[in-house]
C-alpha positions in Angstrom: 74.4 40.9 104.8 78.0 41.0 103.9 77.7 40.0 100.8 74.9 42.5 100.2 77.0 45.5 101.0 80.0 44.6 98.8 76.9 44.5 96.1 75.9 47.8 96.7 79.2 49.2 97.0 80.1 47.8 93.3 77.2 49.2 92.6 77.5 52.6 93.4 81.3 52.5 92.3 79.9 51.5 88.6 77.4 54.8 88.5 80.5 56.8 89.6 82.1 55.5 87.1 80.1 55.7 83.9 79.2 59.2 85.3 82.6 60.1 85.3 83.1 59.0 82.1 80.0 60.7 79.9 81.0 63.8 81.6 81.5 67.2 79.5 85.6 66.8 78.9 85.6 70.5 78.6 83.9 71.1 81.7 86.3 72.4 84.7 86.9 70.3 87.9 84.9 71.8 90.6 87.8 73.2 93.4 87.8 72.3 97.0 86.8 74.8 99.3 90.9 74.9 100.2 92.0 75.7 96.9 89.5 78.3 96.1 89.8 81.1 98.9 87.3 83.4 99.3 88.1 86.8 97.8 91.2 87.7 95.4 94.7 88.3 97.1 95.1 92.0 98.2 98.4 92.5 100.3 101.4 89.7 99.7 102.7 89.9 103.4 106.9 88.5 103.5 107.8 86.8 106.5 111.2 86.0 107.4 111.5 82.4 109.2 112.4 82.2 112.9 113.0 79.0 114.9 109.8 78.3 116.0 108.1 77.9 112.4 105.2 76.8 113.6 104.6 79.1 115.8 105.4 81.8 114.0 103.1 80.6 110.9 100.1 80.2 113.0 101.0 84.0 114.6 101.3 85.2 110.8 97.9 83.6 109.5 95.6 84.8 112.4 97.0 88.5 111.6 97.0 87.7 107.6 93.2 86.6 108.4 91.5 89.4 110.0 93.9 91.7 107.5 92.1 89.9 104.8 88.5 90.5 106.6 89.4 93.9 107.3 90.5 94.6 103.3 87.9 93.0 101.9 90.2 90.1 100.2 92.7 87.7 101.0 96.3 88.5 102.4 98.8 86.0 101.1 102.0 84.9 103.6 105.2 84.4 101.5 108.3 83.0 103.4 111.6 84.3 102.7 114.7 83.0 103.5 116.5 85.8 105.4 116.5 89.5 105.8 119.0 90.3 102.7 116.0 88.8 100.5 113.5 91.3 101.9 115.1 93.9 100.3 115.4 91.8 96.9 111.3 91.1 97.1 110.7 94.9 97.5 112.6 95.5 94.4 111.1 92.8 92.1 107.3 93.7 93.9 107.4 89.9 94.9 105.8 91.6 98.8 103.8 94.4 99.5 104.9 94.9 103.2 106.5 93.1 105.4 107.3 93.7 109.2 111.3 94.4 109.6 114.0 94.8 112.2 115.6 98.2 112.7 118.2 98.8 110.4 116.3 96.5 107.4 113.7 98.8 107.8 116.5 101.5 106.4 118.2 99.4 104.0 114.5 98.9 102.5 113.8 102.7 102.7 117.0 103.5 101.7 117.8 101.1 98.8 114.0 100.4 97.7 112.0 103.6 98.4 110.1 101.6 101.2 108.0 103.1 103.3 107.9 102.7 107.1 104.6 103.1 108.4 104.0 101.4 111.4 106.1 99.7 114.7 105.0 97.6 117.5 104.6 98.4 121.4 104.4 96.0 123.9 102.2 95.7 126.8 104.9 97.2 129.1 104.8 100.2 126.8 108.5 99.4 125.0 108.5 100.0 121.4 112.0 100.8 121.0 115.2 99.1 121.9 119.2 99.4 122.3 122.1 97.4 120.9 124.0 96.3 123.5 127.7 94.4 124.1 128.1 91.8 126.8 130.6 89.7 128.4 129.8 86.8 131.2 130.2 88.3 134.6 133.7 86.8 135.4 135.1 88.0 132.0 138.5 90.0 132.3 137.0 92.1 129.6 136.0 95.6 130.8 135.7 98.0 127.8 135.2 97.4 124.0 139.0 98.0 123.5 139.8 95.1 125.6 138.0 93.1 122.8 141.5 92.9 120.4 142.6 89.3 120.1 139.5 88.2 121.5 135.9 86.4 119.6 133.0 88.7 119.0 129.9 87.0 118.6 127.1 88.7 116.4 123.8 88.9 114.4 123.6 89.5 110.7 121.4 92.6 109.4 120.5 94.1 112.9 121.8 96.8 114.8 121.7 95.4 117.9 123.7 92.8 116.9 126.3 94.0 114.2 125.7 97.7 112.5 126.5 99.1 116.7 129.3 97.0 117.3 130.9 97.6 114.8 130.9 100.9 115.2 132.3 100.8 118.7 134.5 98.7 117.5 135.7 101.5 114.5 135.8 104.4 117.4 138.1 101.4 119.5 140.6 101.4 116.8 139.9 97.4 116.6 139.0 97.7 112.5 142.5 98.6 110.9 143.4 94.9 111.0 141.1 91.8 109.4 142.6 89.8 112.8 142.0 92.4 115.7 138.9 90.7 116.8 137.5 87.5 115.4 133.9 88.5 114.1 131.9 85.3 114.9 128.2 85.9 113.1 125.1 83.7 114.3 121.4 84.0 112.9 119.8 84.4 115.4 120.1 87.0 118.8 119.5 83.9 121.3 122.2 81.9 119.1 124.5 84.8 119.7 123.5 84.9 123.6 124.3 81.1 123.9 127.5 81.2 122.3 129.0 83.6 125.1 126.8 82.0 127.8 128.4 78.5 126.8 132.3 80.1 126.3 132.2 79.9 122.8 133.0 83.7 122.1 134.5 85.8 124.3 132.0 88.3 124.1 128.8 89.3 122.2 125.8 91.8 120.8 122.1 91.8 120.8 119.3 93.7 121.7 118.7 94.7 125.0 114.7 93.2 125.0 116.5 89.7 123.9 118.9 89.7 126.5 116.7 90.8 129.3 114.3 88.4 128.4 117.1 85.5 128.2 118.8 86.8 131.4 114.7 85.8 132.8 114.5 83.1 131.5 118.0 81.9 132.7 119.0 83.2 136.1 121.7 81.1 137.3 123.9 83.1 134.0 125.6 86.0 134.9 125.9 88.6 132.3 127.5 92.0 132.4 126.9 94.9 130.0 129.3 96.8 128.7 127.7 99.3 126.5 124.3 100.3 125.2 123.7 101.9 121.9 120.8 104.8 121.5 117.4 103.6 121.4 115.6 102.8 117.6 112.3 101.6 116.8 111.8 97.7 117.4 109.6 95.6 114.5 108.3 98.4 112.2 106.2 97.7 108.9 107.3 98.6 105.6 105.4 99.4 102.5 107.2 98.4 99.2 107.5 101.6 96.8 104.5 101.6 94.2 102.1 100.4 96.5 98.8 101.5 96.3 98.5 104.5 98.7 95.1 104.2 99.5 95.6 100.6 100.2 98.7 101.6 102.5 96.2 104.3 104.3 93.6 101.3 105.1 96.2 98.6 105.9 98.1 101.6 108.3 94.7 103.1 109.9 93.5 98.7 110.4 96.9 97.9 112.3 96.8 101.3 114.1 93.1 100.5 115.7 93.4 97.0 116.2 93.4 97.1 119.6 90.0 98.4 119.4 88.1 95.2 118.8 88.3 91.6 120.1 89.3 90.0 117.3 92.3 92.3 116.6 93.5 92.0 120.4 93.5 88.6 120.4 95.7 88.5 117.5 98.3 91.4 119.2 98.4 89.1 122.3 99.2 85.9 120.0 102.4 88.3 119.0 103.1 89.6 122.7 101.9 93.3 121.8 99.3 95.8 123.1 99.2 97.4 119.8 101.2 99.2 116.8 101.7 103.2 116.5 102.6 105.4 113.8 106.4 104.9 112.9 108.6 106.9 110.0 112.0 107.2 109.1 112.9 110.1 110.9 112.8 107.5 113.8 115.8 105.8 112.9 118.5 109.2 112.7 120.8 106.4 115.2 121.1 104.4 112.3 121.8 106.8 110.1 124.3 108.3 111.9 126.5 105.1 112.8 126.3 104.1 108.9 127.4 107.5 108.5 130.2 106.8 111.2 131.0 103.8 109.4 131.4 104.8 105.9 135.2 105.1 105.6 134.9 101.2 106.4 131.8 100.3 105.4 132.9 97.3 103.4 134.1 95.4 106.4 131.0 95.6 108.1 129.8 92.8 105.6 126.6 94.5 105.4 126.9 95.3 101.3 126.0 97.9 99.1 126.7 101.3 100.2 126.3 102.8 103.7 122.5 104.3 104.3 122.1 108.0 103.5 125.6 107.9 101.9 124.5 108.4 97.8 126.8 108.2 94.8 128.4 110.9 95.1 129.9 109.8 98.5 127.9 111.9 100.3 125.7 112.4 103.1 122.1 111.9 102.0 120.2 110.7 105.1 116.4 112.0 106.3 
């Protein structure tokens, strides 16, 4: 019997073969199913990597899918390395939207002509936040101008985390000098929660949803706040400039009624929201007004370029 098999086997392994070989050379390869998606690619969505990839990924792809249902084609995921590149990929039309954090949603708009279209609400009803400065509970710090000569940790490209402290900072009188406060900055909000948990910096900035949710999460830290900034919109979607406008109609009106079918809830609970409302850049005057604030100094905020709504002329230019 054994010896019958491997006869068959070389066998059908010969047919293959000569098959393979009298084929037309010219003639194309057929694709596997995973190589040849169904539809062509009609919305390039950029997503900025967090520390649970995986995650994240799986979050992104179950949105990007019922997107793609929804427009009648495929929505592609492209990964980008951090916020600063968002703003690049507008610019070169490398991504048509992408979902952003407060003040890269201005930079975008400001810088790139995005267009801001959309934010998130979750299901307690929040779809704002506020920067706020902490210390631990036994810290001798009290105010932000008790900060000079001490480590200020914070988070690249947010305003929670770097475009409201150092504002307070600038009204402290703590900017004159490079050495007034050591600027520590992290990636990530939690990263910047840690260090200062752990007595790494002296004191820090996030937002206020990432700290309530850490303070949760972790009960036996004590953390006091010192100040809060105004409230902006949380995650909001952006539309590059030159994107088709009917397309950005159907893409807005399909995230705005989401909620309305299964399919679409289920994907807003994989993301920890109840659904997304209407958003535009009038919502973000706070940010325009602490760039604004900030525009004598702008260039030690380490943010680049110039301040949003300031134009070339030095002026104010904001919504």
């Amino acid at each position: 019997m054994i010896r019958l098999a491997i006869s068959i086997c070389s066998v059908l392994f010969l047919l293959l073969a000569l098959l393979w070989l009298g084929r037309d050379k010219n003639s194309p390869i057929p694709a596997s199913p995973a190589s040849n998606p169904a539809g062509p690619v009609v919305l390039r969505m950029g997503v900025i990597p967090e520390l649970d990839l995986v995650a994240q990924r799986a979050r992104y792809r179950a949105l990007a899918d019922v997107l793609g249902t929804k427009l009648g084609g495929r929505v592609e995921l492209v990964t980008v390395s951090g916020y600063q590149d968002i703003v690049k990929d507008f610019e070169s039309g490398q991504i048509d939207c992408a979902f952003l954090g407060s003040l890269v949603a201005v930079l975008s708009h400001d810088r790139m002509g995005a267009q801001i279209v959309a934010k998130s609400e979750t299901p307690a009803g929040l779809s704002s936040y506020r920067g706020v400065i902490f210390v631990k509970e036994d810290s001798p710090i009290r105010s932000v101008g008790d900060l000079a000569g001490k480590s200020l940790a914070l988070v690249h490209g947010t305003l929670g985390g770097h475009l409201f402290p150092m504002d307070e900072l600038y009204r402290a009188g703590l900017l004159k000098d490079k050495d007034q406060v050591k600027l520590v900055f992290f990636g990530t909000h939690e990263e910047a929660i840690l260090a200062v948990s752990k007595g790494v910096c002296d004191a820090g900035a996030t937002k206020n949803l990432r700290m309530d949710a850490f303070e949760k999460a972790n009960p036996q830290v004590k953390i006091r706040r010192i100040i809060e900034s105004q409230s902006v919109p949380d995650n909001a979607l952006a539309l590059r400039r030159g994107f088709d406008p009917q397309a950005g109609i159907a893409l807005t009106n399909i995230l705005l009624n989401l909620h309305n079918d299964s399919a679409g809830r289920l994907v807003l609970t994989r993301f920890g929201l109840r659904q997304f409302l209407p958003c535009d850049i009038s919502e973000f005057a706070e940010i325009y007004r602490l760039s604004a604030d900030l525009a004598p100094v702008w260039d030690r905020t380490q943010i680049g370029g110039a301040a949003p709504g300031i134009n070339k002329e030095g002026t104010d230019a904001s919504p």
